[in-house]
N, C-alpha and C positions, 0 to 999 in steps of 0.2 A: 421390262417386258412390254412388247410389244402392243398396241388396241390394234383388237381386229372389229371391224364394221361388215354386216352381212347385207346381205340385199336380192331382194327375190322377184319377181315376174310369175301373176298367176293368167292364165288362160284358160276362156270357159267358149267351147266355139257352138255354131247351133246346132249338131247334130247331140249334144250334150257331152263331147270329149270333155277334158278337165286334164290341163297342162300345165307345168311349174319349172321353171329354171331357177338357176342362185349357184349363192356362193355365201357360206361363212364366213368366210375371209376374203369379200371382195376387194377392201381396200385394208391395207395395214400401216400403223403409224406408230416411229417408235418414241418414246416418253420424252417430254419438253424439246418439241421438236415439229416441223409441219412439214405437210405433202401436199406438191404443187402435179394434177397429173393433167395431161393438155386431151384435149376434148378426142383426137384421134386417138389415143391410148383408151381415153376410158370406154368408146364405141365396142373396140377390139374386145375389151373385157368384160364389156356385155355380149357379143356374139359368141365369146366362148363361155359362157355359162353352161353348166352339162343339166340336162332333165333330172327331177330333185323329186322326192315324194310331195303328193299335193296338199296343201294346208293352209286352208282361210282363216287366218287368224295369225295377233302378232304371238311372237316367240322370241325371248331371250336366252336362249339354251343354243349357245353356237357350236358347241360339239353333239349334238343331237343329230339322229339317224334321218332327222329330217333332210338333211344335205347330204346323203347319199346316193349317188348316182344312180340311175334307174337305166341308162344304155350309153350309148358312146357316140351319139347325137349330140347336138349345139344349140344355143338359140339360133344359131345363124341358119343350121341344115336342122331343119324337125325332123323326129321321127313319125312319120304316118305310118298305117297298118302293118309297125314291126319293121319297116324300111326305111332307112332314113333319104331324107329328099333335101334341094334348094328350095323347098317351098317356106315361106313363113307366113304364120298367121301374124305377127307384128314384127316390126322392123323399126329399126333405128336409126338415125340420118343425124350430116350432121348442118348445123345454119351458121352460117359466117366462116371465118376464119378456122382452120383445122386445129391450129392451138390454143384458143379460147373463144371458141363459137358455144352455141347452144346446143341440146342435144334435142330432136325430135322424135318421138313415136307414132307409128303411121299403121293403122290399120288394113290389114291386105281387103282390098273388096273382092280379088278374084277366087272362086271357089278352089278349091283341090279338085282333083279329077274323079273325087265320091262326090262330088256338091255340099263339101263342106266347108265354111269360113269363121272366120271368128266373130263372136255375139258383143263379150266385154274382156275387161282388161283390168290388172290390178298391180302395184306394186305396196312391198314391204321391204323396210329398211329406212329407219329412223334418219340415221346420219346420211346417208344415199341420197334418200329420195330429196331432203331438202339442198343438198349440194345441187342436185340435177332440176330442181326446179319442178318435183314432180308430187302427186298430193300421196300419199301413203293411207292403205286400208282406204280404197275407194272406188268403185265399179266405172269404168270409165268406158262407156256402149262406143261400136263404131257407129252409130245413130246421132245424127244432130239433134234427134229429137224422139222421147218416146214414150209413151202412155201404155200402161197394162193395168190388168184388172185381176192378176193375181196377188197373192198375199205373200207371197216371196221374193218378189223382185218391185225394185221402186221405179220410180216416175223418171224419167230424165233428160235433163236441157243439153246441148253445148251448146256456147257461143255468148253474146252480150247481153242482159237481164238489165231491165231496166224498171224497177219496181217503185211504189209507194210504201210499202213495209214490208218486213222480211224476218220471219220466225222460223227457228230452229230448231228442231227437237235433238238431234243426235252430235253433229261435230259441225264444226265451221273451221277451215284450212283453207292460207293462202300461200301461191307455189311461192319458193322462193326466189324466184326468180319475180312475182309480182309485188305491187306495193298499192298503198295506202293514199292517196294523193290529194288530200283534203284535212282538217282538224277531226278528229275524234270522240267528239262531245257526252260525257256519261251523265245524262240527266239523273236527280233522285230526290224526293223530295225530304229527305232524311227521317224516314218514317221507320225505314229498315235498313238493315246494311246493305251495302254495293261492294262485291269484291271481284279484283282479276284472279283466277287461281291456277299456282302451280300445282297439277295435281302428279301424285309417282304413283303410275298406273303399272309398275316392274312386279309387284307380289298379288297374291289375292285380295287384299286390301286395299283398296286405293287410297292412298293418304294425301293431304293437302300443306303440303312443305313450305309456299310461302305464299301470302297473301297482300296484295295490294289495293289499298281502297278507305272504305269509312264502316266505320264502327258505329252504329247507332244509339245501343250501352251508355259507350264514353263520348259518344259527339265528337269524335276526331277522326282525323284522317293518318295512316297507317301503313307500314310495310312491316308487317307480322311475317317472321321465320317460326318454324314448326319442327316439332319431333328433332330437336338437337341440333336442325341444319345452322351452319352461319352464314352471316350474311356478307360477302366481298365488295369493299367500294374500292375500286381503280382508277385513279386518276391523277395528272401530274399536281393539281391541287383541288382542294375542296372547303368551299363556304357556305359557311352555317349563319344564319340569320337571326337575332335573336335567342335566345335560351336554347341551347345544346345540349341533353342529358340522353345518357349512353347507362344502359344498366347490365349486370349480372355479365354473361359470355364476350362481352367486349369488354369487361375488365375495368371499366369506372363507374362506381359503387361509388354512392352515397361520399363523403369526403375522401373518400380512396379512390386513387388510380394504381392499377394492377401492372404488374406487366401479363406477355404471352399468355403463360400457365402459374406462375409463381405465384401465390397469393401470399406467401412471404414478406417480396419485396414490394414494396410499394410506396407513394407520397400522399402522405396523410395532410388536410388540411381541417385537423380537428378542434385545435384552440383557436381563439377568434386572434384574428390577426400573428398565423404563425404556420408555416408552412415545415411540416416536418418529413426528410429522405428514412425509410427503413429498408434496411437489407438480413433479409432475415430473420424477421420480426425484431433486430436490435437498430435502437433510433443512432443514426450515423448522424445526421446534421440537424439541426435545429434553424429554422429562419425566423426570427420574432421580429416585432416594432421596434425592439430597444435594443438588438444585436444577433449576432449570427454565432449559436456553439455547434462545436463536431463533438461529436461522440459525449454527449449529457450524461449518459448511464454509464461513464464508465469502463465501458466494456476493452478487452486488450483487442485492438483496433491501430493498426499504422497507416499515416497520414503521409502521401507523397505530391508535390506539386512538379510540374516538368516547365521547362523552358524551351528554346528553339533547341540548346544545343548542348544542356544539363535535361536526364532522363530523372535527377534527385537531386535539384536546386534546392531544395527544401523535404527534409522527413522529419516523421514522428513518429519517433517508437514504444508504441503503445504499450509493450509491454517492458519497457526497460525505462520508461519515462524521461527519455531522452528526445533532444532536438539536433539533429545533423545538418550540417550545408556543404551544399558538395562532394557527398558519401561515393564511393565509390559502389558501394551495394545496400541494399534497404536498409537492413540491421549494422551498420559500420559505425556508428559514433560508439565512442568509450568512454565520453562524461553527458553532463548533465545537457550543454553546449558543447557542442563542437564542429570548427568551421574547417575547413580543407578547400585546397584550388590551388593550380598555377598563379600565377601574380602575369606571367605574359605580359602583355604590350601596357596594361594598365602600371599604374605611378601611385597607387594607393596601397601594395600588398595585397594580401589576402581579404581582411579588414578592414573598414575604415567606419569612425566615428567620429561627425563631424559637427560643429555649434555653429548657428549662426550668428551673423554678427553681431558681440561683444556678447555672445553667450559661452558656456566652456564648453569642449567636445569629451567628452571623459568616459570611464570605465570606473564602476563603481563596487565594492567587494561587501558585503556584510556580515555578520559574524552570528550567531543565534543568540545573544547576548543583546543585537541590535545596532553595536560599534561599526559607524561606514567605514572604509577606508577610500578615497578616489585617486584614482591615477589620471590626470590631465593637462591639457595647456591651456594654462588659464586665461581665461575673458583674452584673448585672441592677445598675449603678448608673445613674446618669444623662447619662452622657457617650458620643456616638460616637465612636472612635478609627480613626486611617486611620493604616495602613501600620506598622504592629506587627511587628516579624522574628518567628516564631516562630509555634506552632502553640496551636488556643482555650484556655482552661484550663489552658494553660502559661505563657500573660503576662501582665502585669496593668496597672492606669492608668494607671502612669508610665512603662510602655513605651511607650506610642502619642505620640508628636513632633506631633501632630495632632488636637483633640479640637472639639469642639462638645457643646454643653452644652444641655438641656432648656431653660435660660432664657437660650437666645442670644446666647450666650456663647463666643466661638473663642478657643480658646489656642493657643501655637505652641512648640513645648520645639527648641531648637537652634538651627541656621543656617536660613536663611528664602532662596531665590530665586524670583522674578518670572517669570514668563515669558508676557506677555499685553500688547492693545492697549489704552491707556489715553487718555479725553480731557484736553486743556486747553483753557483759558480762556482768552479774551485780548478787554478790552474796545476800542470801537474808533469810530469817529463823523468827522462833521464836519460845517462850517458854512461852508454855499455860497451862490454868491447867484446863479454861472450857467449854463448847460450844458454848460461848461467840464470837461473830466474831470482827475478831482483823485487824488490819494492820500489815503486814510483813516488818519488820527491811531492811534494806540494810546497809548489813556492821555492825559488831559489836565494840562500841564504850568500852564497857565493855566484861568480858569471855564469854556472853552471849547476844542472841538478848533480847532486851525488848518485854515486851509484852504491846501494845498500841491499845486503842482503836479508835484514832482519828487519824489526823495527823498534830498534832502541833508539833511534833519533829522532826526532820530536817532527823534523821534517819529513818523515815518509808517513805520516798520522792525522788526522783531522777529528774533533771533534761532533758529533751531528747534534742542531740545534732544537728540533722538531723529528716526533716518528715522519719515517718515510721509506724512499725504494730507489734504488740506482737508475735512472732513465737511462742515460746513455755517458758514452767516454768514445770521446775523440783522440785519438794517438795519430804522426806524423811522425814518420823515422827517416831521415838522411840516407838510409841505405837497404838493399833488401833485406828485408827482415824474413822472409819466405812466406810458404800461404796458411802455416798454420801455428799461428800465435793467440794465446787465449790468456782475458784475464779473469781474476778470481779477487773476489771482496773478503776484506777479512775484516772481521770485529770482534771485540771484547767489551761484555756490558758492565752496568754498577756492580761495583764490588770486585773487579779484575783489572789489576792493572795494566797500563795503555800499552806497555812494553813486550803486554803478553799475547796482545794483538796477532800477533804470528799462528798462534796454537791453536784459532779456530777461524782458520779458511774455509769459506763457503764452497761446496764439491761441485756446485753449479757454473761452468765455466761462462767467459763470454769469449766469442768468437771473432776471429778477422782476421782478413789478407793483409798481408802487410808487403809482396811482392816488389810492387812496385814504389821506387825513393819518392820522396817528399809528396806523396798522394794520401791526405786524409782519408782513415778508417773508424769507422762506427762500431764500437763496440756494447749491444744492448742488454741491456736488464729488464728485469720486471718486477714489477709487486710481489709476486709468489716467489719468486726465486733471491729477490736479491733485496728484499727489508732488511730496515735495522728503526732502531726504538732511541726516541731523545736522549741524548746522555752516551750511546755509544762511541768509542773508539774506533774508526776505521781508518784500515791500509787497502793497498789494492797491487795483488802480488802477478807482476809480467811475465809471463813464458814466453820466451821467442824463437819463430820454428828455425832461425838459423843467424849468425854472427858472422858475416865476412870479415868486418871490419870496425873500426872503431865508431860507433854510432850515435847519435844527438836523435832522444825522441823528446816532443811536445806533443802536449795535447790541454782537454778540458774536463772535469767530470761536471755533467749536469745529474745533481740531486733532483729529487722531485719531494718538500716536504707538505705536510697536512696540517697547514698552518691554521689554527683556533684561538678565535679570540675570548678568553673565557670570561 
């Protein structure tokens, strides 16, 4: 919303008329924003000021009937007796330059054609009158000079005064336009106070909002704010000389500094030699003599640090009691530690911990028993050791049961267990001639697999050493086999002989092209579909989607078993 600034012109001529021009809204300015208006603009907008009701006295009430028009006259054209004329009793000019000259008021000396002229002059408008350099609430005679002996009208100078002292009783105003041009010296002998006042003369009370000066009381010198006002210092910097104390409405209190409004948060320096951050009345950071804690009390509080170009180089989550690096989002870590990051152009991975010379670089595990275990290379030789009892620089090479070597080299000091899925091999073929489904040989006992349709011969059978699951089977035919050829696991467990292998084929096909001659096909399995249990019997029974001709397959099965070392 706009500020609107009024400004009014009273005239008193000597036949005793009594005149008033204005505007409520002579200047308007709209918020965090300024108005430059050049001195011919503002002339004009005093000439068109309309005839106002008359009233000696300031007024803050801008929509008041006070500035309502009285006829359709200007300051520039008066109305005299009901007719409006080019006569004026004051006029306006302007000195200098049209876009920033000064503005003049000039008293007409010449009568109106009744003999009458103007006596004094006055303006009102706080912001106006000091822009224009003019004094507000003040009788300004066209008389250089003038003495009366009545008790309603005062004494009056224009022009240059040149006194030995000079007492006041009512106001003292300088235009704005003039200035001061000498030091300003407040004598006092500190017997009583001396104060400059702001006083807010807007309501029926006149209140005193800020004060500048000395205090007699306290024997100090002072800029006292009043009745809630604050006090604004502006400036690109500011120095304080000596002891600085700020109390209550600027928020530094006694070992607290506040912020704006919060009295929440704030930095306590209440233990000696300790600087404590609160956010919220809960102490986030601690600063003492002997170290620096975050969050003392406890409280579920997450801790982020940023870099140029990690926004969570480092968190803590307060409430999961974890430490993350390199989290992709605040709450991301899943253990206790946990690191994350590209490796990129660096040669150290993710991690690196590293000894200095002829110290160990290591990782060390502990157990709540208190048992170390460390993983490192020790005193800077050439070997990693895994699982070392003991703490860095208290064990040496031949503690670690577990070493790797710069030239790729693994040793093993002790008892050795297994415990992982391992493949085998098992070769496997045959030689068919129709689209008969057969059983596949393993191993040929002659130049050639047999072709069997059952499996009563020992070679279309394997036994499995380890539970496990078919990975895959590679088959190779000399001829089109066509595109839809599938094989099928069959087994027979403890307690069923191997011969009987035939009577429980798995209904779980496996799939493959076999189109095209001598082009390896993958034929896979899975865990779910195609187990079998240590001790089984397996065959693997062929469908072939077509037999042209007498045909030679090879191939491989790869087992996958769950080798335990017990």
């Amino acid at each position: 919303m706009a500020s609107k600034y009024d400004f009014r012109i009273l005239i008193d001529t000597i036949d005793g008329e009594n005149l008033s021009f204005g505007s409520s809204s002579f200047v308007s300015v709209q918020p965090n924003t300024s108005l430059v208006v050049n001195t011919d603009d503002m002339v004009d907008k005093i000439n068109s000021m309309r005839p106002i009701q008359y009233f000696n006295g300031k007024t803050h009430t801008t929509a008041s009937s006070l500035y309502d028009t009285k006829g359709f006259s200007s300051f520039l054209n008066t109305n005299i007796d009901g007719s409006s004329t080019d006569y004026q009793y004051l006029s306006a000019s302007i000195k200098g330059n049209s876009d920033s000259g000064s503005i003049l008021f000039h008293a007409n000396d010449t009568p109106t054609a009744g003999g009458d002229y103007i006596k004094r002059y006055k303006f009102f408008g706080n912001k106006v009158c000091n822009v224009l350099g003019v004094p507000e609430n003040y009788w300004i005679y066209a008389d250089k000079f003038r003495l009366t002996n009545t008790g309603s009208e005062q004494n009056y100078i224009s022009g240059d005064v040149l006194a030995q002292s000079l007492h006041l009783t009512d106001n003292f105003a300088i235009s704005n336009a003039g200035a001061i041009e000498s030091d300003l010296p407040m004598r006092h002998s500190k017997d009583t106070d001396r104060w400059i006042k702001w006083t807010d003369v807007s309501s029926s009370i006149p209140q005193n909002d800020m004060l500048i000066g000395y205090g007699n009381q306290s024997n100090e010198y002072m800029i006292r704010m009043q009745n809630n006002k604050n006090l604004i210092i502006s400036s690109s910097a500011v120095t304080a000389s000596g002891d600085f104390k700020i109390e209550n409405d600027l928020h530094l209190y006694g070992n607290k500094i506040y912020g704006d409004s919060d009295k929440n948060t704030y930095i306590d320096f209440g233990a000696t030699n300790e600087i404590n951050l609160y956010s919220a009345d809960r102490e986030q950071i601690n600063v003492g003599y002997s170290g620096v804690v975050f969050n003392e009390a406890g409280n579920n509080i997450d801790f982020r640090f940023e870099t140029d170009n990690d926004q969570r180089c480092l968190t803590i989550q307060g409430g999961e009691d974890r430490v993350g690096i390199g989290m992709s989002a605040l709450n991301a870590a899943v253990a206790k530690f946990d690191v994350r990051g590209d490796v990129g152009s660096h040669s150290y991975g993710t991690a690196l911990f590293r000894g200095n010379t002829d110290q160990t670089g290591s990782i060390s595990l502990q157990s709540d028993a208190g048992t170390v275990f460390t993983m490192a290379v020790i005193e800077n030789k050439t070997a990693f050791g895994l699982a070392a009892i003991g703490v860095p620089d208290t064990i040496k090479d031949k503690d670690y049961p577990f070493k790797i070597s710069n030239e790729g080299k693994v040793s093993v000091t002790g008892s050795f267990s297994l415990e992982a899925t391992m493949p085998a091999y098992h070769t496997i073929g045959a030689a068919i001639s129709t689209d008969t489904d057969v059983f596949l040989g393993f191993g040929p006992s002659i130049s050639t697999f047999p072709e069997d349709t059952d499996t009563d011969d020992q070679d279309t059978r394997i036994t499995a050493a380890f539970d496990g699951y078919v990975k895959r089977v590679i088959l190779k035919g000399n001829t089109n086999l066509g595109t839809l050829n599938t094989l099928k696991l069959a087994k027979a467990g403890s307690g069923t002989a191997a011969s009987a292998v035939d009577d429980n084929v798995i209904a779980s096909s496996m799939a493959g092209n076999m189109a095209t001659a001598n082009v390896p096909v993958a034929f896979n399995g899975t865990r779910n579909n195609h187990s079998f249990s240590a001790g089984d019997t397996l065959a693997f029974k062929f469908s072939p989607g077509q037999v042209l001709s007498s045909t030679q397959i090879d191939g491989v099965v790869v087992l996958m078993y769950d080798v335990t070392d017990d």
